[in-house]
N, C-alpha and C positions, 0 to 999 in steps of 0.2 A: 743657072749661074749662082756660085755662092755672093752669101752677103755679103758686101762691103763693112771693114771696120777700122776704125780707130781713124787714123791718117789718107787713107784710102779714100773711107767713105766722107771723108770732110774736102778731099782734094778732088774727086769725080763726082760724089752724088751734090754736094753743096757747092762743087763749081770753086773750092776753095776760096769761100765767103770772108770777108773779112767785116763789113756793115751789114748789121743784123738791128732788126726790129722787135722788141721784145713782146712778149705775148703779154697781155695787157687786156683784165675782163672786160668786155661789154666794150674795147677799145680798138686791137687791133683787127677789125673785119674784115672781108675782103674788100671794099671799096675804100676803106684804110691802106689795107694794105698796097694794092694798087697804087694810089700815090706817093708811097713810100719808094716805092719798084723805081717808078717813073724819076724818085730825085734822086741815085743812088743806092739805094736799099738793093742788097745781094743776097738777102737770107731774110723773111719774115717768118713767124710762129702765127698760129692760130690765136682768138683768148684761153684763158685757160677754162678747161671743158669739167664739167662734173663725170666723174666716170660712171655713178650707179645712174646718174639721169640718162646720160648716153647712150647706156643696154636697155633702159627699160622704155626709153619717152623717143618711136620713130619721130615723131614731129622736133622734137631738142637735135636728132642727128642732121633733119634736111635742113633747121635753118640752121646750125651751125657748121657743117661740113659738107653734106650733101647737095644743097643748094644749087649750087653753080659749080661745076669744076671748069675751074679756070685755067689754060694752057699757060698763059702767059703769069699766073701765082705761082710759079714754082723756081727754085727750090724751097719748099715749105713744112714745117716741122707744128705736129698736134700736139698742144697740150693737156692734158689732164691732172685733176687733181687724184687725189686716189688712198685709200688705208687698207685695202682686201687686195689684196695679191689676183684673187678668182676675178670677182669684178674687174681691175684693172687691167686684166690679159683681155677678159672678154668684150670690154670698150677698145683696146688698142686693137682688136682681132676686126673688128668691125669698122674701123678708122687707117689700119693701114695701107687699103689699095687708093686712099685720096689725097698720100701726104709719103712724103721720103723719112721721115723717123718719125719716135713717138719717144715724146719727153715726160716727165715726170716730177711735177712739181713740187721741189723741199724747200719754195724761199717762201709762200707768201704767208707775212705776219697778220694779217689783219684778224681782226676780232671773230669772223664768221668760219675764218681756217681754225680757229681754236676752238671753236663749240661744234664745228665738224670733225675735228682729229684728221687735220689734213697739213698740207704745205710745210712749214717751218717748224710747226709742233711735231711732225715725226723725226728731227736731228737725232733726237738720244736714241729712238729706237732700229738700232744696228742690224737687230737681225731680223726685223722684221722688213728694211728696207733691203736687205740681201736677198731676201727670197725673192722679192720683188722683181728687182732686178735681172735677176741669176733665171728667173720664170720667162718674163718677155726678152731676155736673149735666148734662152734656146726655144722659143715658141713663135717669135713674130717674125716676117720675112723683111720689114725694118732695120736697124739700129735702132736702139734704147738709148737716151739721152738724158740728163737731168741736172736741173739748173736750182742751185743752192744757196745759202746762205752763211755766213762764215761764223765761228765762235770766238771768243776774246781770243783767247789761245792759239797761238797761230801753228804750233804742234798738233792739236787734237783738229784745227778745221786738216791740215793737213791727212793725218790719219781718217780722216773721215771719208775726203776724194780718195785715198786708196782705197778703203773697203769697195766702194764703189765702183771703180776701176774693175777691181778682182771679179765684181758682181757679175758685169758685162759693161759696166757703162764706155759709150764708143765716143761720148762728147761731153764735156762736163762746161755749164757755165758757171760761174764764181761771181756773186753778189756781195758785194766787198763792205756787207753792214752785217751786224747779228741782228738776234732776235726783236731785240729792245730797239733797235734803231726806227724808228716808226713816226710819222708825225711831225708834232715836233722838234721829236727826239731824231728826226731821220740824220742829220749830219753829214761829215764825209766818209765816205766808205775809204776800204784801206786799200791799195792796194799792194801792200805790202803782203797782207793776207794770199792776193791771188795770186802776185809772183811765186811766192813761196808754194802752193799748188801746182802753178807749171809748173817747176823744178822737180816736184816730186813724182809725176803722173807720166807714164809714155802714150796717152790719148791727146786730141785737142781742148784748149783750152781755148771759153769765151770771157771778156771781164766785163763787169756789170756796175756803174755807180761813177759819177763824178762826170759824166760826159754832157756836156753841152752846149762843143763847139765843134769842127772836123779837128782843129788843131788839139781839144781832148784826145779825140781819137787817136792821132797819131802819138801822141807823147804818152798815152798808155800802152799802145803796142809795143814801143821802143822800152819805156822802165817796167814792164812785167814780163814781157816774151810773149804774149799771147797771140794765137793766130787769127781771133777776130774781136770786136769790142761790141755790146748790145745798148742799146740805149732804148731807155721810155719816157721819162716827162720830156725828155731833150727831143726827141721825136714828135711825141703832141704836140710841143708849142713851137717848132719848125721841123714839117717834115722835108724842106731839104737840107736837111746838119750836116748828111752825108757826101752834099754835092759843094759843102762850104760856102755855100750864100744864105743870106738874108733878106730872102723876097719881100715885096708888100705883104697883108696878109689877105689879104682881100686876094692875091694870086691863087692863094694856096685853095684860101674857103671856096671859090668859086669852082677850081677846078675839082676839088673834093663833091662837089655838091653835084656836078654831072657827072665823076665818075659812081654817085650814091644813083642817079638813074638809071649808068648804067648796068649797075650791078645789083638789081634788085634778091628781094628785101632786103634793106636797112632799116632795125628799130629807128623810130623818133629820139627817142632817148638818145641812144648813139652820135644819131648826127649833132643834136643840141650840145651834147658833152665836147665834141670836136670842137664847135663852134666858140663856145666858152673859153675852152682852152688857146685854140689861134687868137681870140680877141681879146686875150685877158687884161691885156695891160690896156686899150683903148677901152673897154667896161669902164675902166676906174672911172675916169673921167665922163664917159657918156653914160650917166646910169639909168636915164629914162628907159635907153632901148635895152640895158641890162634886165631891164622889167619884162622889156615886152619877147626879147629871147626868153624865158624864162617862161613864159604864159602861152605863147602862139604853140597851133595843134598840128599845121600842116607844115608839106616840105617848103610847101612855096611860100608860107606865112616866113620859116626862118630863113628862106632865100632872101625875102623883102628885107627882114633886117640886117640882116649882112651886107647889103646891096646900102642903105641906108648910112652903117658905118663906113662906109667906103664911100661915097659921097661926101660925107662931113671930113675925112680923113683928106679928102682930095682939096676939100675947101680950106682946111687950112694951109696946104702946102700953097695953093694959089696964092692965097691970102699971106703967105710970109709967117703967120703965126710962130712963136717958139713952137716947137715940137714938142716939149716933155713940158706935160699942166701936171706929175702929180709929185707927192712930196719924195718920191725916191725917186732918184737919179738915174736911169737907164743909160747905159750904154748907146743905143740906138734911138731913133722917133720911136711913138709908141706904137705906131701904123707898121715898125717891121715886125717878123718873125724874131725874135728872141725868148732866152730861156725864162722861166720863171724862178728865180733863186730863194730857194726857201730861207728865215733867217735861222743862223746855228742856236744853237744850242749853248749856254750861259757858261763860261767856267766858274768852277769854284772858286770862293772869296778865302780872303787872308784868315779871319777866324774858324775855318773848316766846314762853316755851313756850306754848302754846295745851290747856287742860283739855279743848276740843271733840275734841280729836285720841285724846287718854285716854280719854273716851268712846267712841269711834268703834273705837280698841284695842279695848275692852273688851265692845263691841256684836260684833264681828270675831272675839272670841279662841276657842279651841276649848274646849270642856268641857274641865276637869282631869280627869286621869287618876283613878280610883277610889284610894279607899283602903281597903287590905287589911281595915284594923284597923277602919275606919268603920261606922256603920247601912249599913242597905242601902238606904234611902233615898239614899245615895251614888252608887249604880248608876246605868247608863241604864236605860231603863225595859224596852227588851230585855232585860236582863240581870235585872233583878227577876222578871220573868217568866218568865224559866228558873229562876230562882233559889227560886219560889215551886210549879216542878212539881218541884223537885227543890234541897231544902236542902241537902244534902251534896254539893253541886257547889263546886268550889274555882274562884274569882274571881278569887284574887288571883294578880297579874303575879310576885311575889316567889315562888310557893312552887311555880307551874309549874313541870313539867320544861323544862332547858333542852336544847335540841336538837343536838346535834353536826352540823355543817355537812357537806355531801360534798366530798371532795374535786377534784373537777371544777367545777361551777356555783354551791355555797357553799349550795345546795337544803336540806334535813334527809336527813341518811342514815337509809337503815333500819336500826333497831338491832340487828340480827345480821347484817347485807351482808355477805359474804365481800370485800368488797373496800372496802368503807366508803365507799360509793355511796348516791345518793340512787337511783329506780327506776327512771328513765330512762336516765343514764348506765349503770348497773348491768348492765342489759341492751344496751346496744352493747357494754359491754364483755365479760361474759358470749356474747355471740353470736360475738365476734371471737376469742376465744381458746379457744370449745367448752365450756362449762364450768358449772355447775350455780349457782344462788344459793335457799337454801330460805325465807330469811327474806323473798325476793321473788316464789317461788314460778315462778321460771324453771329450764328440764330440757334446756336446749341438749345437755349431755354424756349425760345418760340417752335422750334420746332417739337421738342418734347413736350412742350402742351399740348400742339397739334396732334402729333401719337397718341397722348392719353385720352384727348377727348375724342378721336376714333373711336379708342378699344372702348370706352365705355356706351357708346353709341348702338356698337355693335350686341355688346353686354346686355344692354337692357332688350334690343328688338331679337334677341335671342339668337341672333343667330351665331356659328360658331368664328371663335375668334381668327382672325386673318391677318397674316400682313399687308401695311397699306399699301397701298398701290401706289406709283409714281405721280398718276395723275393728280392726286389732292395732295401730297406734300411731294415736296424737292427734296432727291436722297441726299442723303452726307454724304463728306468728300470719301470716305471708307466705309466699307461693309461692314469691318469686323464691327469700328466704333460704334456703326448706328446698333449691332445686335448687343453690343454691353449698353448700351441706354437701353432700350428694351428691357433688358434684361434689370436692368437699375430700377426701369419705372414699373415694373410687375410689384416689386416689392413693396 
């Protein structure tokens, strides 16, 4: 049977999905993805997979893909990151008989995609993302798919989904932020951007950014054309968006936490990051067990606390309580599923300085240094934690001893150098002039005493000269050194 492509393969092998789950690291799993399924979700992705870990690490393949194949995960699409064209066929060649496409990730910005040469840093490189492409369509029995990120320019993101098109690509998703949009700086994606992609492409198109309602959903399918919409923070903190309610959250976590049994392994990590994110807005307020989420090692320690927040959550409903204790206004109690709305980003002021930029300072700046006199809540969190096996540890920058520089390299000298040497220098120069330093625990002149009164030993009872033995003196740290002293003390 030939492959399915473009419209085909979106309309039979994806069931013509229109709510999609976005691939999301260390996020969307299968016991994720699973309760996605369950509220609507018609299409989830894997997270996104390292391609060279993939070929090389069998253990990275079965817990991420191998694991369990699941009848009821599908229709489901692999992600990978990827920069080698070779590697990347040869991870998608090993990943396609567990997944209906194999995607190819050009959005993700973050700092770790940049010191890898991966995600969003490959945009400018055109032909090197052609070969790519143009490789796993005519090599993988898949679709090839790939999900992007837009450029100011709503011409060149255009020209870009073509090249790609041409490549092979059979599905394109459209992330409607550039590069920069990150963070702070994340903002509203454009969809202005994606419209103008589906007009230009005869493949499907996904939109990506601004969703976090069903009623997003729908008002983006309608002003872009798109034939599906993907969402991910809007998915974390309700995975039922798709089905257009606002459960407890306690529904959600609960149900998520027996589909994590049943769908073993789930990192710890994973399930705490869910939990966070369903509970964010009730954290605010409850931050003891913000603590103890954060601390507890088993599944059933973060079952107990979720169980805990629902309990208190219940109590206040009993109790009549307002619903919203914190200083922003929610739309909903804070016990529902809703979205987490980042705040924008600053416009520029009347004299042209731009506030986005002070943000951006400020997102950028380093921690301040501690303060001496401050809580200890001031600390880095390293430092709390020494600071809590041992109170009597001195923190502060002011009351440290300060260190006298060597004279040589500007290093710390040791504090009784005979020469006021840091240990390094200390000993060349100890070496070169014969001479002891106790404070550095060097015996250059004691042991060449020791040598000489050997040889003369030996001198007088006539017998012939030898080197000493290990047994009556300790060698030097070098051979060659000890033979130029020798050779020194003949003289």
């Amino acid at each position: 049977m030939a492959k399915l492509q473009g419209f085909d393969f979106w309309r039979t092998t994806l069931r013509g999905a229109r709510f999609v789950v976005a691939p999301m690291v260390d996020q969307s799993e299968l016991a994720w993805r699973m309760l996605s399924r369950r509220h609507g979700a018609q299409l989830c992705y894997t997270p996104m997979l390292h391609a060279q870990v993939f070929v090389r690490d069998v253990n990275y393949r079965r817990e991420n893909l191998y694991n369990e194949v699941c009848e009821e995960d599908r229709p489901l699409i692999t992600q990978f990151c990827a920069n080698d064209p070779d590697v990347f066929i040869q991870a998608a060649q090993l990943a396609q008989d567990y997944c209906d496409a194999i995607d190819l990730n050009l959005g993700c910005p973050q700092m770790i995609a940049k010191r890898g040469h991966y995600g969003v840093y490959l945009q400018d490189e055109w032909e090197l993302l052609e070969r790519m492409i143009r490789l796993a369509n005519e090599k993988l029995s898949v679709p090839i798919t790939c999900k992007i990120r837009v450029f100011e320019e709503v011409e060149k993101t255009v020209r870009y989904a073509q090249m790609l098109e041409r490549a092979g690509c059979q599905l394109l998703t459209v992330h409607g932020r550039t590069k920069e949009q990150k963070g702070a700086l994340t903002g509203v994606a454009s969809w202005e951007h994606i419209k103008a992609v589906r007009k230009a492409v005869n493949i499907p198109v996904f939109a990506n950014g601004n969703i976090q309602h069903l009623s997003d959903v729908e008002r983006c399918i309608q002003e872009t054309g798109v034939q599906g919409v993907m969402s991910a923070e809007g998915n974390l903190h309700n995975p039922a968006l798709f089905e257009g309610r606002s459960p407890p959250v306690w529904e959600m976590a609960e149900e998520y936490l027996e589909l994590v049994k049943q769908h073993p392994p789930c990192s710890l990590s994973y399930i705490r990051a869910h939990l966070f994110k369903l509970w964010h807005h009730t954290l605010q307020i409850h931050q003891d067990l913000r603590e103890d989420l954060a601390k507890v090692k088993t599944l059933e320690a973060l079952a107990d606390v979720s169980k805990q927040l629902r309990l208190r959550c219940q109590a206040e409903i009993s109790e009549g309580r307002p619903p919203v204790e914190e200083k922003s206004v929610l739309p909903f109690p804070h016990w529902t599923c809703q979205p987490y709305i980042r705040p924008a980003p600053k416009e520029p002021v009347a004299n042209g300085s731009s506030q986005r930029s002070e943000v951006k300072r400020a997102s950028c700046q380093k921690r301040a240094l501690e303060d001496p006199d401050g809580p200890a809540d001031t600390l880095s969190k390293n430092k709390q934690k020494k600071r809590s096996r041992n109170p009597s540890k001195n923190f502060s920058p002011e009351q440290k001893p300060k260190y006298i520089k060597c004279e040589e390299c500007g290093n710390p000298k040791g504090n009784k150098c005979v020469f006021s040497l840091c240990r390094g220098c200390c000993k060349k120069k100890a070496f070169k002039e014969v001479a002891d330093c106790q404070s550095h625990g060097l015996r250059f002149r004691t042991k060449a005493e020791k040598l000489k009164a050997q040889l003369e030993e030996e001198e007088e009872a006539g017998g012939p000269g030898r080197r000493r033995s290990s047994s009556c003196l300790q060698p030097l740290r070098h051979p060659d050194e000890e033979e130029e002293l020798e050779a020194r003390l003949a003289l």
